[in-house]
C-alpha positions in Angstrom: -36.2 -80.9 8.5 -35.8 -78.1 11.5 -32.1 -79.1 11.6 -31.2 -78.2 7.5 -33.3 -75.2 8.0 -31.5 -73.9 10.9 -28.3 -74.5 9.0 -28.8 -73.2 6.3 -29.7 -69.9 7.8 -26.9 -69.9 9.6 -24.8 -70.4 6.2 -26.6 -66.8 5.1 -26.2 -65.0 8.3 -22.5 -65.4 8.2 -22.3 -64.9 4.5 -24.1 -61.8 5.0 -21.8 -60.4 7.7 -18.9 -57.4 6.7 -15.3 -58.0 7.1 -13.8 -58.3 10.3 -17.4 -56.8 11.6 -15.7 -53.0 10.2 -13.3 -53.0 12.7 -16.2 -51.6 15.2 -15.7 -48.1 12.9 -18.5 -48.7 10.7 -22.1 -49.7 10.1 -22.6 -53.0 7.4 -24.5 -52.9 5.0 -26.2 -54.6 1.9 -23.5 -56.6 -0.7 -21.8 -57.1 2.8 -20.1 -53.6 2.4 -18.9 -51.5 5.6 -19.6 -47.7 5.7 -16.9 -46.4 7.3 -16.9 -44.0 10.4 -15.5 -40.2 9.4 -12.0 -40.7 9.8 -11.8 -44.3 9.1 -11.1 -46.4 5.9 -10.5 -49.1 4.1 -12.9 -52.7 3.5 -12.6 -53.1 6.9 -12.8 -49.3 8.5 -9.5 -50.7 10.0 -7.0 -47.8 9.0 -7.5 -44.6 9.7 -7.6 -41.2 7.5 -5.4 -38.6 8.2 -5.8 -34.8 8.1 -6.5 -32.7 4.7 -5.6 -29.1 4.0 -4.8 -27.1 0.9 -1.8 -29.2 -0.9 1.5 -27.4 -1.1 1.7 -28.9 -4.6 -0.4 -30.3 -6.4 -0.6 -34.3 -8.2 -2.9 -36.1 -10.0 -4.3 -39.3 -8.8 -4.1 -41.8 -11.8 -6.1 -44.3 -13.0 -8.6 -45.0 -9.5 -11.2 -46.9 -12.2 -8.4 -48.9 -13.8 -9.9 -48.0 -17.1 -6.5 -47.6 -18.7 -7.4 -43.9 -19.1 -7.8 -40.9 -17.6 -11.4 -40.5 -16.9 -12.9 -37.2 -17.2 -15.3 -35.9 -14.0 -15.9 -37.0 -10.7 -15.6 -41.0 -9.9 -15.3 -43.7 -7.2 -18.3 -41.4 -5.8 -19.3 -44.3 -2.8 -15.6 -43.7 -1.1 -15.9 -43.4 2.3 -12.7 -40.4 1.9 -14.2 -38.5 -0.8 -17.8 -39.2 -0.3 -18.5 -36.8 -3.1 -16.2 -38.3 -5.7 -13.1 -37.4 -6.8 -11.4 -36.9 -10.1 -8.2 -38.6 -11.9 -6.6 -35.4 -13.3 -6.2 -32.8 -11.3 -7.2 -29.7 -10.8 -10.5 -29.4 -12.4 -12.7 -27.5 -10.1 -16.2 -27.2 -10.8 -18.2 -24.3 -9.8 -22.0 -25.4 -8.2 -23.3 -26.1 -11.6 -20.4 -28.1 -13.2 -18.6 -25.5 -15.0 -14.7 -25.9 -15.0 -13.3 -23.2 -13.1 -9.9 -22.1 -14.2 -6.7 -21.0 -12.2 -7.5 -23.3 -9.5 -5.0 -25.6 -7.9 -3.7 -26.4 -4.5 -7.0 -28.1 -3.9 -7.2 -30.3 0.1 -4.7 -33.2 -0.2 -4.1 -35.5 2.9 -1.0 -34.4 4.8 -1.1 -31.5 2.3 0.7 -33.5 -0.3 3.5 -33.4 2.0 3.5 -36.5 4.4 2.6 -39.8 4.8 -0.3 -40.7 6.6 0.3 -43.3 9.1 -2.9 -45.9 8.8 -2.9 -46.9 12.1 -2.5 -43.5 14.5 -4.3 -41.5 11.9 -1.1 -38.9 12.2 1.0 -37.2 9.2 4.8 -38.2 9.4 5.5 -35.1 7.4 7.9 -34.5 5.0 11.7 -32.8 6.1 10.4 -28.9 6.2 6.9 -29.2 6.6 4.9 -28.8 10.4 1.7 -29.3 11.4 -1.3 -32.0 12.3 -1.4 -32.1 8.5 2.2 -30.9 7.4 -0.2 -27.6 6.0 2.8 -25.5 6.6 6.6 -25.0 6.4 8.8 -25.2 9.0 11.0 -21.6 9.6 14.6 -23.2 9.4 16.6 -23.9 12.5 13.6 -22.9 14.7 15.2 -19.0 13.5 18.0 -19.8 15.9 16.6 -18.4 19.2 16.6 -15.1 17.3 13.7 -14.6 16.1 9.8 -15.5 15.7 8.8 -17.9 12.9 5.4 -16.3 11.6 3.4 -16.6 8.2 3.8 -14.8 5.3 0.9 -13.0 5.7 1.9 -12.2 9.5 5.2 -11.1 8.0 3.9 -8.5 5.0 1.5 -7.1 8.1 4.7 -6.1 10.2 5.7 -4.4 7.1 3.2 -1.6 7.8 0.1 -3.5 7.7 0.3 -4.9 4.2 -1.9 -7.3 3.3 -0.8 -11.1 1.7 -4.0 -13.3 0.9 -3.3 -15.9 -1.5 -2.9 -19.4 -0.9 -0.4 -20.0 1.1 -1.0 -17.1 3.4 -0.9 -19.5 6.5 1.0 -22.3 4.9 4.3 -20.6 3.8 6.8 -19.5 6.6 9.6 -17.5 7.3 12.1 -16.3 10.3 11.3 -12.3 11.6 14.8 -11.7 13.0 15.2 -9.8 16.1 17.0 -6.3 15.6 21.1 -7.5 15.3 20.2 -10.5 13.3 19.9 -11.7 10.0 20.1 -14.7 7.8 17.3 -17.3 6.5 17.5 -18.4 9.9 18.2 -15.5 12.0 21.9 -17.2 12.9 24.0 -14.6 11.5 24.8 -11.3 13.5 25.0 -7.7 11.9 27.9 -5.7 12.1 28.1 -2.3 12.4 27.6 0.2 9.4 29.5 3.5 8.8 30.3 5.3 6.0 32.4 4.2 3.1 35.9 7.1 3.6 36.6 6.9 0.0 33.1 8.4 -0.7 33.8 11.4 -2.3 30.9 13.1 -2.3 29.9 14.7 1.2 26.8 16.3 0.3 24.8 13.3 -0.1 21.7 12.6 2.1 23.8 10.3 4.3 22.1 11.1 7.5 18.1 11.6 8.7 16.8 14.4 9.8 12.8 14.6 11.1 10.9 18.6 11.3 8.1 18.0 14.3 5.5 20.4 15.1 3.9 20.9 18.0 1.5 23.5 17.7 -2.4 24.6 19.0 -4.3 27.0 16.4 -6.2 28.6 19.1 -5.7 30.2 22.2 -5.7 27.4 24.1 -2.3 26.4 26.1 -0.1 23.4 25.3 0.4 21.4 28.1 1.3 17.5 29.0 4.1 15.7 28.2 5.0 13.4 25.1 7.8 11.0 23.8 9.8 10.7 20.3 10.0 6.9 19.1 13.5 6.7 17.2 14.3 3.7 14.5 18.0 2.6 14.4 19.0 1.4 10.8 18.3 -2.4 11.5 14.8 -1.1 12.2 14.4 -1.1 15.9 12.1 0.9 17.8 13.6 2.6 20.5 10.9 5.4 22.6 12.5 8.1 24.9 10.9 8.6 28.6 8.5 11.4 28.8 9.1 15.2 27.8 7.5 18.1 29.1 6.1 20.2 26.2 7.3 23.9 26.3 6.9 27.3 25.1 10.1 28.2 23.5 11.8 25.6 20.9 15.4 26.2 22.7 14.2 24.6 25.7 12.0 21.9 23.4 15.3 21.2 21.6 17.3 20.5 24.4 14.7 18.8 26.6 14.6 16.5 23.2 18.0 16.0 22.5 19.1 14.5 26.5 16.0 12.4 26.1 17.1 10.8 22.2 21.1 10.6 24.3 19.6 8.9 27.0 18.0 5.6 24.9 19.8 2.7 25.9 23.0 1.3 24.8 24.1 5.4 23.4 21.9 4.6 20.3 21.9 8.1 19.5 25.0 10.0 20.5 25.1 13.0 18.0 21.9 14.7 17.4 21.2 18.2 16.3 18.1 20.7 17.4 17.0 24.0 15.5 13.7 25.3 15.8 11.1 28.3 15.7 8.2 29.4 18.6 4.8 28.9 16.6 3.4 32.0 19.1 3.3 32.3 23.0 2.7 28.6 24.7 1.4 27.8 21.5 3.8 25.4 20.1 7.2 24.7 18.5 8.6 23.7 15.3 11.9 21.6 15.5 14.4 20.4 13.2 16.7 17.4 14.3 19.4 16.1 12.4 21.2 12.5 13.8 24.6 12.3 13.0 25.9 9.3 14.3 23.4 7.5 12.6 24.1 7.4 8.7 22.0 5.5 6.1 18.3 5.3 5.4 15.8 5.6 8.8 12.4 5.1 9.4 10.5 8.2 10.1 10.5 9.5 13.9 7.4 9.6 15.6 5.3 11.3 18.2 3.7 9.2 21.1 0.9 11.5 22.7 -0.5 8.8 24.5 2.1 7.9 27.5 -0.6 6.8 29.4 -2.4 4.1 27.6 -5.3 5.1 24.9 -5.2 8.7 27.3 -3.5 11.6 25.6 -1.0 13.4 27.7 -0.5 16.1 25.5 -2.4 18.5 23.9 -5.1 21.7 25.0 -8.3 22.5 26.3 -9.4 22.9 22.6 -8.7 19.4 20.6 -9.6 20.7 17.4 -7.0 23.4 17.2 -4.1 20.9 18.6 -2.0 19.3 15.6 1.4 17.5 16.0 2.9 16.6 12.1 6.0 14.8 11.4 8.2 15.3 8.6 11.8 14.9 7.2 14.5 13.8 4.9 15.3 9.9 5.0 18.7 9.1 4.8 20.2 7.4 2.4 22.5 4.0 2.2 23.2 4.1 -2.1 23.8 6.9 -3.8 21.9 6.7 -7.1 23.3 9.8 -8.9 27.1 9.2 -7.9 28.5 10.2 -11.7 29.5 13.9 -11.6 29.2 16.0 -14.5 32.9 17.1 -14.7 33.1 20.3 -16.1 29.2 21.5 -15.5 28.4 24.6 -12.9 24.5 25.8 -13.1 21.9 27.4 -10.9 17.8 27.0 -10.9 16.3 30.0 -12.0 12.8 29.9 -10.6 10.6 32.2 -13.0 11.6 35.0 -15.6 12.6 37.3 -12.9 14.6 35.0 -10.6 12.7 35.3 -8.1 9.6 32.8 -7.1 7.0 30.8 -9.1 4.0 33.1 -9.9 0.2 32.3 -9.9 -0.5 33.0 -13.5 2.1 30.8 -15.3 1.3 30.3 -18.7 1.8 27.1 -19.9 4.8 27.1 -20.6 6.4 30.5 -19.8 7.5 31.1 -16.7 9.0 27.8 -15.4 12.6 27.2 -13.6 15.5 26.3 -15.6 19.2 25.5 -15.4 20.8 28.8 -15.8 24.5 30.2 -17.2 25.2 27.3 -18.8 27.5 28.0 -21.9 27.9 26.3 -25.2 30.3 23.7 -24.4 29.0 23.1 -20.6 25.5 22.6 -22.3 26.8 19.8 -24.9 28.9 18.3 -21.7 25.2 18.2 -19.7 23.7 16.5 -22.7 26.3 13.7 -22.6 26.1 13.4 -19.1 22.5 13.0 -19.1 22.4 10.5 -22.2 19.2 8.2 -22.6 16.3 8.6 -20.5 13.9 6.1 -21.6 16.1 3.1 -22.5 15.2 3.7 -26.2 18.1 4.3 -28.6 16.2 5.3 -31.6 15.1 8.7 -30.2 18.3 9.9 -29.3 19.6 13.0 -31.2 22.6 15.0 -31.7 26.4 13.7 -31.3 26.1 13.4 -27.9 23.5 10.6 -28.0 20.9 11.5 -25.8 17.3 12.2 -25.1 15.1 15.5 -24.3 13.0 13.8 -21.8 10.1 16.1 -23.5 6.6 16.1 -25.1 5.1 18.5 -27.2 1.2 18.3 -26.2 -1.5 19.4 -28.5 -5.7 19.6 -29.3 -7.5 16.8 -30.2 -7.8 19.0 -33.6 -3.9 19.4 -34.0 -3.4 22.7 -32.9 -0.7 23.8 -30.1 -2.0 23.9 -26.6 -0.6 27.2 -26.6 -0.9 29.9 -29.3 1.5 32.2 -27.6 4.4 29.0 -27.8 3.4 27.0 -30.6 5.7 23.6 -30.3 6.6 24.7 -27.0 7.2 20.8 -24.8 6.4 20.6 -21.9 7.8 17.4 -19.3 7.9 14.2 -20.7 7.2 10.1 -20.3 10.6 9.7 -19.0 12.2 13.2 -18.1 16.3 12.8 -16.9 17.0 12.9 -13.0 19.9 14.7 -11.7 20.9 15.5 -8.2 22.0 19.5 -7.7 25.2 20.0 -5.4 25.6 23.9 -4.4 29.2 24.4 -4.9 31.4 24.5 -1.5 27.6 23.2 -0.1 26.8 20.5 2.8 23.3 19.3 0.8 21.8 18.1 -2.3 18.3 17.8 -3.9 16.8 16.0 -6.9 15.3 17.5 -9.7 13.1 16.2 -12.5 14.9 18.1 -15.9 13.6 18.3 -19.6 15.4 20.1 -23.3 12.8 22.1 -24.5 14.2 23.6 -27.9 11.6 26.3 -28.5 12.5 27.9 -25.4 14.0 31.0 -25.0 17.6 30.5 -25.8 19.6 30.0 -22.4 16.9 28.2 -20.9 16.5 25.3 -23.3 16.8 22.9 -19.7 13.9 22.9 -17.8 13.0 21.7 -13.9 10.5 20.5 -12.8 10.5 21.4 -9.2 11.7 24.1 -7.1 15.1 24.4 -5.5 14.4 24.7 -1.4 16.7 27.7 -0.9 17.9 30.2 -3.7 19.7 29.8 -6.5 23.0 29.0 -6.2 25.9 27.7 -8.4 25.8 24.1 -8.7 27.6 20.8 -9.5 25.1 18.1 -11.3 24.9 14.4 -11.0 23.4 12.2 -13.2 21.8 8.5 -12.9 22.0 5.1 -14.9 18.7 4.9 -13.4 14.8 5.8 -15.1 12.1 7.8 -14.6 8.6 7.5 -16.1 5.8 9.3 -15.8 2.6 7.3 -14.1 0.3 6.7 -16.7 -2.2 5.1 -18.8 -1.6 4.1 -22.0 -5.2 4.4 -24.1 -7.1 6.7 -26.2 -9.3 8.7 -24.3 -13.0 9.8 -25.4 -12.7 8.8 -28.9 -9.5 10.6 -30.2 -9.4 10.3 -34.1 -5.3 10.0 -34.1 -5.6 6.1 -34.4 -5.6 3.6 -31.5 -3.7 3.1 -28.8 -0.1 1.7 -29.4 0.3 0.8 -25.8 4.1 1.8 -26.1 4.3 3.3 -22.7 4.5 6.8 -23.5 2.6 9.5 -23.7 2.5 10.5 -27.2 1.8 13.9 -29.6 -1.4 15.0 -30.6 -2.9 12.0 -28.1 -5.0 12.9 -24.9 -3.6 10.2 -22.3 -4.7 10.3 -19.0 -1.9 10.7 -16.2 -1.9 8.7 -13.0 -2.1 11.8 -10.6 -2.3 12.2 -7.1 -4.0 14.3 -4.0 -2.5 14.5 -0.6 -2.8 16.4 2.5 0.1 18.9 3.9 1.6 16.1 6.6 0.1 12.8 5.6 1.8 10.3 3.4 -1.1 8.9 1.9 -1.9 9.5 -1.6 -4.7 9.0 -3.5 -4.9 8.7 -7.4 -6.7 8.8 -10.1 -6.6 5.2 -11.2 -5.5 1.9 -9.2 -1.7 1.8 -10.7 -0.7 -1.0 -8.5 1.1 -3.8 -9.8 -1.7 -6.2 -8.5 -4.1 -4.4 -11.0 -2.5 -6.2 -14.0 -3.9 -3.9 -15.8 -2.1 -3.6 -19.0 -2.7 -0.5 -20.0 -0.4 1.0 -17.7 2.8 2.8 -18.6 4.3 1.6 -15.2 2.9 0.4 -11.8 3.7 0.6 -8.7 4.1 -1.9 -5.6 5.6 -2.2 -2.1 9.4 -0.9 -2.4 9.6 0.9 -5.3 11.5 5.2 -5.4 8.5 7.6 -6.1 9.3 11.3 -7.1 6.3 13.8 -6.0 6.9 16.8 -7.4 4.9 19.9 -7.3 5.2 20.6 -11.2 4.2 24.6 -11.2 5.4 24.4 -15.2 2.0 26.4 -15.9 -2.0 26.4 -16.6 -2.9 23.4 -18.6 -5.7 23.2 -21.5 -8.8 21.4 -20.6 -8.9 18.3 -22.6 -5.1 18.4 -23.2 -2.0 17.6 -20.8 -3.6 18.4 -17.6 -6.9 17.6 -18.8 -8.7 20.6 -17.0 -8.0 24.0 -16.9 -6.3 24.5 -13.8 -2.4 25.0 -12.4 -0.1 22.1 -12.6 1.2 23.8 -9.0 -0.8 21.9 -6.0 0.8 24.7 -3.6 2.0 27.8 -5.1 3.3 29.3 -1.7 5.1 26.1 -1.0 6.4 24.6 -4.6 10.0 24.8 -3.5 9.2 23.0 -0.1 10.8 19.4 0.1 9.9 18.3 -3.8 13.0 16.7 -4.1 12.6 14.0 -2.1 12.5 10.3 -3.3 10.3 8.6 -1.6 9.2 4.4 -1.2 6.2 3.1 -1.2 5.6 1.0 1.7 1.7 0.0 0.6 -0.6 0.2 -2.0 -4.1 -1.2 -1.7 -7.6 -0.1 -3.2 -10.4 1.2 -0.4 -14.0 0.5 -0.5 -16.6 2.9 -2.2 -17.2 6.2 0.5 -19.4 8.9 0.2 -17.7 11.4 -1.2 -16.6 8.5 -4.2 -18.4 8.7 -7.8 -21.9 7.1 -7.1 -24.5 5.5 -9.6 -28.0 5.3 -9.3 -30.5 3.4 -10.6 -30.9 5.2 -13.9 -27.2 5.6 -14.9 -26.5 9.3 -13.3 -23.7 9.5 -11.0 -22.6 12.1 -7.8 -19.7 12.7 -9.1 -17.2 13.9 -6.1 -13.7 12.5 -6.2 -11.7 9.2 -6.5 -10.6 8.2 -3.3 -10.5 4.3 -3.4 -6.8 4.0 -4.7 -4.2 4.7 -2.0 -0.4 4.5 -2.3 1.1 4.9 1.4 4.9 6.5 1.3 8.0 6.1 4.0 7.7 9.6 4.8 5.0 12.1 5.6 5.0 15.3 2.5 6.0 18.5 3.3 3.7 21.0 0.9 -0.2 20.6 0.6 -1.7 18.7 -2.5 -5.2 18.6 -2.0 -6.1 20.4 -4.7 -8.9 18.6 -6.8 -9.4 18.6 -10.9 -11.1 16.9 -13.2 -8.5 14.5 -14.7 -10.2 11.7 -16.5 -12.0 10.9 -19.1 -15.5 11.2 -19.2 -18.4 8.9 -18.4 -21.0 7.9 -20.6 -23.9 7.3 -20.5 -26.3 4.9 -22.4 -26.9 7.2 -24.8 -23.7 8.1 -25.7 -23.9 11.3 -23.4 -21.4 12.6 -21.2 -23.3 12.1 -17.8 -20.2 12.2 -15.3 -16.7 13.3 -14.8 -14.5 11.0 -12.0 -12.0 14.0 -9.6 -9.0 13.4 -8.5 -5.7 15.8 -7.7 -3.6 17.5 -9.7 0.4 16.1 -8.6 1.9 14.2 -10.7 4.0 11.0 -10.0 6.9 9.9 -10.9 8.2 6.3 -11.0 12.3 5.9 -10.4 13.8 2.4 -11.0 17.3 2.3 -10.4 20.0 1.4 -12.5 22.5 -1.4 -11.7 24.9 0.6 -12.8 26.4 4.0 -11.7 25.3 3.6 -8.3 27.2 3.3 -5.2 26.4 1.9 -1.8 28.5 4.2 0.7 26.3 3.2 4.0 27.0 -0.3 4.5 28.5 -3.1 6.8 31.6 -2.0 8.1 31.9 1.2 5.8 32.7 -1.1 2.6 36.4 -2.0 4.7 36.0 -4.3 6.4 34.6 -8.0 6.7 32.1 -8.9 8.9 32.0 -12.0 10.7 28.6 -13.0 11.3 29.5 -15.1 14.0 30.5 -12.2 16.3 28.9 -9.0 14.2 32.3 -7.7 15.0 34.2 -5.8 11.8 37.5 -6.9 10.7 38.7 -3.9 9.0 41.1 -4.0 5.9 44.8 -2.7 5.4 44.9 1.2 6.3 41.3 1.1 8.3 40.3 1.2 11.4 37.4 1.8 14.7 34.8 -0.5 15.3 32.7 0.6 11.6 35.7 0.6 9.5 35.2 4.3 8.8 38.2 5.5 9.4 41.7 5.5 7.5 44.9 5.3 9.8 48.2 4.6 8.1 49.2 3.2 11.5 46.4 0.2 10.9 48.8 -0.8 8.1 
């Protein structure tokens, strides 16, 4: 009787027992089921799991309950891999109380969807192109060659000025930062030299960068110390020049500054050019420099005051009055406005007398204009200038084109201006030429309109000022467009009928602009509204993001109508003194991001009352620091109600607005480029070999001999 009971117990005890005892990486349990150590699975906790992170791409599992259909929600729930459960189609994310989330997707995977996981070392044998203890991110091809660093997407938009890159695959995707020289998906190909194409007609182009620094104290404190000027070639490399002495007279700063830019390794700059102005008795310079052997589009120069660590070495007894500012032209490497208008000769005329903008403008009398046109040159502009807008149907007259203009009224109908009834004034999409002084060496862009109603003569209005004095002129015109920043909506109730969201301001329809305040030196600018692209907000006209040609011009067309075109009563000029000062400019935006609330931003209380001050959460960050000052502050938006319907709160911003260029791909022309346009580069040896009749190491030059 002992015997059968001892076996029989012995029967149970091994029935009871768990496969292959769970491999020692597990604990067994009732219904002789293991429960698997993290990191192990299977019936046995004999294989082992391999690493998850966010999937590359996404798949769904199947049928895991072999119902012969997709099973909505979480199943398999006891898995010893997804302990919580997993789900058969895929995505469909749940929020902490079960609602479906949307837009969700690259959800953790095993190997990141891109390997196989190797059940006995626990490792991911990833995929071709794919790194990592869990293939979680893309391999930069060819290692980059030996010629550059291999870093994240998000590392990369941060050396692009500090631009921020935060969505998925901000540490998964990767890509090759070349060294200076280099270029190429994987850094193998070398850079040849770039000139300037020699059939490139026009000379007067912005072909090479010049950079205004001042170096001045407000007080009477001495300058003293030294500093250094931090130079960026055309492939973007940094190059900083060994300490200069600050002085008293800007002939001695100018050539103390010039040896130290011709003394950078490997004769990076070799022609450089120095003008200047004392700021006042060992009180500081202003210097021009203009680098001629370097043509194309540079980054801005800067100032290093701090030679000796996080220590300034330059500056006065009296750091509040010491200021150094940077400013300039940028170069150029394409030409946007390359089509002369044959047959066209015109000056800016600033104001009725010729003379300078004025500080009581009346909207719109005394603006500049394209003067001494005649009959037949003005029909010849007109064709030259064609469409603006890209919209056929507006176009008038036989020369097919566009004004580029809006008339603005009241709310009630009435003309902004009784003293120019139907008077326009700039529109959505104004034309863009580029002004050539006849026998000149420079050019500037201008912002032009047709305004009909004007006095006869000076039917073509400008925008901005000319930076010296009028002057016969050649124009060039664009394929490319410019808009006006705005947004598209009915503000505050206006009876004329919705909005039509047709990306233009319209008559007798109170839109607000997307406008802009800036300090003199800075190349920050903050607006009104967030008009980046990553806003998707669709009411914009146009938005803005990381690359895209900005015009900010200082308008000074006259005092606008509160609750019309510049929605408060104040001058369209931001800087009277300085309206003609570097306005035509095109800029690029190298950020645009959206701040936290400050202080000095609109503020709610508790009971729906605001401290209203200005907008400064929306930033857009340009190449190149502004030359004139436009910090001046209007009301320019709509106004806030309250609960009650009542108008509790108006949101300030500035008073500059912004223009949006996109060019065309036609009527451009690329002048700057890799061996001047003749010659072929071979990437192998960055060396240029230069076509039939060129010659020198850029191609630049034509020699019959090279035949």
């Amino acid at each position: 009787m002992i015997k059968t009971i001892l076996a029989a117990s012995l029967v149970a005890m091994a029935a009871a027992e768990c496969p292959n005892a769970c491999s020692g990486h597990g604990t067994c349990g009732s219904f002789d089921m293991c429960t698997c150590y993290r990191k192990w699975q299977a019936a046995d906790c004999s294989q082992r799991t391999c690493p998850f992170d966010l999937a590359h791409v996404d798949t769904p599992k199947g049928d895991l309950d072999h119902s012969n259909s997709i099973t909505a929600g979480s199943i398999i729930t006891t898995s010893t891999v997804y302990p919580k459960g997993t789900q058969e189609m895929y995505p469909s994310m749940t929020d902490h109380e079960g609602t479906v989330l949307t837009n969700t997707a690259h959800y953790y995977m095993e190997c990141s969807n891109k390997g196989i996981c190797d059940r006995k070392t626990g490792e991911c044998e990833c995929f071709d192109g794919y790194d990592g203890t869990a293939c979680q991110r893309a391999s930069c091809p060819n290692d980059c060659s030996g010629h550059g660093t291999c870093e994240t997407i998000a590392e990369l938009a941060f050396d692009e000025y500090e631009n921020v890159y935060a969505l998925w695959d901000a540490d998964k995707t990767m890509g090759c930062a070349c060294d200076s020289g280099y270029n190429g998906a994987d850094c193998s190909a070398r850079q040849c030299k770039v000139g300037v194409d020699p059939l490139y007609s026009d000379d007067t182009s912005p072909t090479y960068t010049s950079a205004n620094i001042i170096i001045s104290s407000t007080s009477a404190s001495v300058l003293s110390g030294t500093y250094a000027l931090k130079f960026y070639d055309y492939y973007g490399e940094d190059y900083t020049t060994g300490p200069i002495p600050i002085e008293a007279a800007h002939s001695t700063t100018c050539t103390n500054m010039v040896a130290a830019l011709k003394a950078l390794p490997g004769n990076v700059v070799s022609d450089v050019t120095c003008v200047g102005a004392d700021s006042g008795t060992n009180q500081g310079v202003s210097v021009a420099l203009t680098f001629g052997s370097n043509p194309g589009y540079l980054k801005q120069i800067e100032v290093d005051q701090n030679l000796d660590g996080a220590r300034k070495t330059l500056g006065t007894s009296d750091a509040s009055a010491f200021t150094v500012t940077v400013t300039g032209n940028p170069g150029e490497s394409t030409d946007y406005f390359a089509s002369k208008c044959s047959g066209v000769e015109t000056n800016i005329v600033l104001d009725a007398t010729g003379t300078t903008w004025t500080a009581d403008l009346a909207m719109p009398g005394s603006i500049a204009y394209l003067a001494g046109l005649t009959a037949a040159e003005s029909k010849l502009l007109k064709a030259c200038l064609g469409d603006s807008d890209g919209d056929a149907t507006n176009n008038v007259e036989v020369t097919n084109w566009d004004y580029g203009m809006l008339t603005e009224r009241f709310n009630d109908g009435t003309p902004s201006n009784s003293n120019n009834a139907g008077t326009g004034v700039i529109g959505s999409y104004p034309h863009a030429v580029k002004v050539v002084p006849v026998g000149g060496t420079t050019s500037e862009l201008h912002l032009v309109w047709y305004d009909s109603g004007a006095t006869s003569g000076q039917e073509f209005r400008v925008a901005n000022a000319p930076t010296t004095a009028a002057a016969n002129s050649y124009i060039y015109t664009t394929d490319g467009v410019v808009q006006m920043l705005g947004v598209d909506s009915t503000i505050g109730g206006n009876s004329n009928g919705a909005a039509t969201n047709d990306n233009k301001f319209n008559n007798n329809r109170n839109e607000t602009r997307v406008v802009g305040y800036f300090a003199r030196y800075s190349n920050l600018i903050y607006t009104n509204v967030d008009a980046s692209c990553e806003a998707n907000d669709v009411t914009l006209m146009a938005c803005l993001e990381k690359g895209d040609r900005l015009f900010v011009v200082d308008g000074c067309w006259g005092l606008g109508a509160a609750g019309s075109y510049f929605g408060s009563n104040t001058l369209s000029c931001a800087d009277t003194t300085a309206a003609n000062t570097g306005t035509g400019i095109l800029f690029t935006v190298n950020k645009i991001y959206t701040k936290p609330f400050t202080a000095v931003t609109t503020i709610w209380d508790n009971e729906g009352a605001s401290n209203a001050m200005k907008e400064d959460r929306y930033v857009i960050e340009l190449d190149y620091n502004l030359k004139w000052d436009g910090s001046a502050i209007s009301d320019v938006q709509h106004d806030v109600n309250g609960s009650d319907g009542t108008v509790i709160s108006k949101i300030n911003g500035g008073t500059v607005f912004l223009f949006k260029f996109t060019p065309a791909s036609t009527g451009s022309y690329t002048y700057v480029s890799s061996c001047s346009n003749r010659g072929a580069c071979d990437s192998e040896t960055g060396l240029c070999s230069c076509f039939k009749g060129y010659t020198g190491d850029d191609c630049s030059t034509q020699n019959a001999l090279a035949i």
